[in-house]
N, C-alpha and C positions, 0 to 999 in steps of 0.2 A: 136835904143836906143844906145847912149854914151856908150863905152866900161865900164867908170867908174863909171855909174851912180848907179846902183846896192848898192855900197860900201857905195858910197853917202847919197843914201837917207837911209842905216842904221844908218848911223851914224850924221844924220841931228840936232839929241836932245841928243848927247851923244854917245858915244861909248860900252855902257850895254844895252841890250835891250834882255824883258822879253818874254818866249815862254809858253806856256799852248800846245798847239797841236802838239805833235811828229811830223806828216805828213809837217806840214806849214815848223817848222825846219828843218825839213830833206831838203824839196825842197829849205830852205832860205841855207841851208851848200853846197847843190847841186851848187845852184849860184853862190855862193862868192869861192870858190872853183876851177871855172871855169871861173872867174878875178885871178889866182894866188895865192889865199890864201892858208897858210900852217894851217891844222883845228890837235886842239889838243882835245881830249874829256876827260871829269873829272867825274867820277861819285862821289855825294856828298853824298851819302845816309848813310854812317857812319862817314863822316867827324866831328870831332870837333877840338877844338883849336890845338891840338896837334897834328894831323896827316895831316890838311890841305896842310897846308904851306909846308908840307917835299913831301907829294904827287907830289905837282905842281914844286917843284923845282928837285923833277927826274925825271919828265915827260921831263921839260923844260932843262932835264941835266946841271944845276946850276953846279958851280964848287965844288970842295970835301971841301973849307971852308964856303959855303954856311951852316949859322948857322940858320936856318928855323924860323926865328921870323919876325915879321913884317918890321922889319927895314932892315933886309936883304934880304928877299924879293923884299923890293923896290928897295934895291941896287941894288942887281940882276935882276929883270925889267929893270932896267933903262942901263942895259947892252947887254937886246935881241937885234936885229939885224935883223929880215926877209931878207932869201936871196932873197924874192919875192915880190910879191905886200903888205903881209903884216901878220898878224898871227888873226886866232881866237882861243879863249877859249871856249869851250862849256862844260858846268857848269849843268848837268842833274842830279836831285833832288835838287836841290840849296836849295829850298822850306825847306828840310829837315834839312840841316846844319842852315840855318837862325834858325830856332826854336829852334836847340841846345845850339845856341852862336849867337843871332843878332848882337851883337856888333865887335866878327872876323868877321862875313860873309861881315858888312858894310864893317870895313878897309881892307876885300882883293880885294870890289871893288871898293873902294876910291884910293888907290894904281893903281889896273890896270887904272881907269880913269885917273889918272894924270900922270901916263906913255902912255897910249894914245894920249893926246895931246902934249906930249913932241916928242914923236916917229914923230908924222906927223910932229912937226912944226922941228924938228932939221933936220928930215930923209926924208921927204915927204912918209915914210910909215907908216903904220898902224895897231892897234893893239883894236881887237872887240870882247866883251866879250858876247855869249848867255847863259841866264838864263833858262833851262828848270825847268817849275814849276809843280805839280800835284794843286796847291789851286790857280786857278784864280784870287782868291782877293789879291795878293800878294802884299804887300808896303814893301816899303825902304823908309830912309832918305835919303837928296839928297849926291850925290857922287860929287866931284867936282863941287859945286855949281849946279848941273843939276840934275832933276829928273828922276828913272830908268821909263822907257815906256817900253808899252806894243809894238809888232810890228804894223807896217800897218794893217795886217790882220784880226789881235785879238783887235785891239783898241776897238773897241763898246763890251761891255760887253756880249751882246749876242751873240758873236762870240767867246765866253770863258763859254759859259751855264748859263751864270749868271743872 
């Protein structure tokens, strides 16, 4: 197998892609991981509008005028850097922030998706966001023209209990 392949086929439909199975995740952070990725983890489980954005921007040590709205955000995105092959976000209870505020939850992943293909196409690296969900049925609108997917191994519904 292609050193980069891994990377690749996560990011084949997009660069957000949805987990339901702790175990699948674990082993898919395992991989990507072990291509170079630097993994940041987010727990969303009390996240709403307000605390989202300032979370991820001290995780991701944003500069001290980093003003935590969505517009800076993006600015600040669009100034990460991977000193490696490339960054993920891993996003567990996502499921829960969406229900409090769908419409932040869409644009903070309309934002990472179009700093995603800015990062590869300017930088050739990469930047991949996991969804970890507890409700299988989970939908988004699309994020930069693309629909969020479920992984390779959860795509058929019965491999989500459903």
């Amino acid at each position: 197998m292609e050193q980069d392949l891994f990377w690749k086929s996560l990011m084949m439909n997009g660069s957000i892609v949805k987990f339901w199975s702790q175990s699948i995740l674990d082993k898919t952070i395992q991989n990507i991981r072990e291509e170079g990725f630097e993994i940041n983890c987010f727990d969303c489980e009390s996240w709403d509008k307000n605390n989202c954005l300032l979370e991820i921007g001290k995780t991701l040590e944003f500069p001290s005028y980093y003003g935590g709205n969505l517009a800076a955000f993006n600015d600040c995105l669009s100034d990460v850097y991977p000193s490696d092959e490339g960054i993920v976000f891993v996003f567990k209870n996502f499921d829960r922030f969406n229900e409090r505020d769908s419409d932040m939850a869409h644009e903070v992943l309309d934002i990472i998706q179009n700093n995603s293909w800015r990062l590869l196409i300017q930088h050739q690296k990469k930047l991949i966001a996991f969804l970890l969900s507890n409700d299988p049925h989970l939908q988004f609108q699309k994020v930069g023209a693309l629909s969020i997917l479920w992984n390779n191994a959860e795509w058929m519904n019965k491999n989500r209990g459903v």
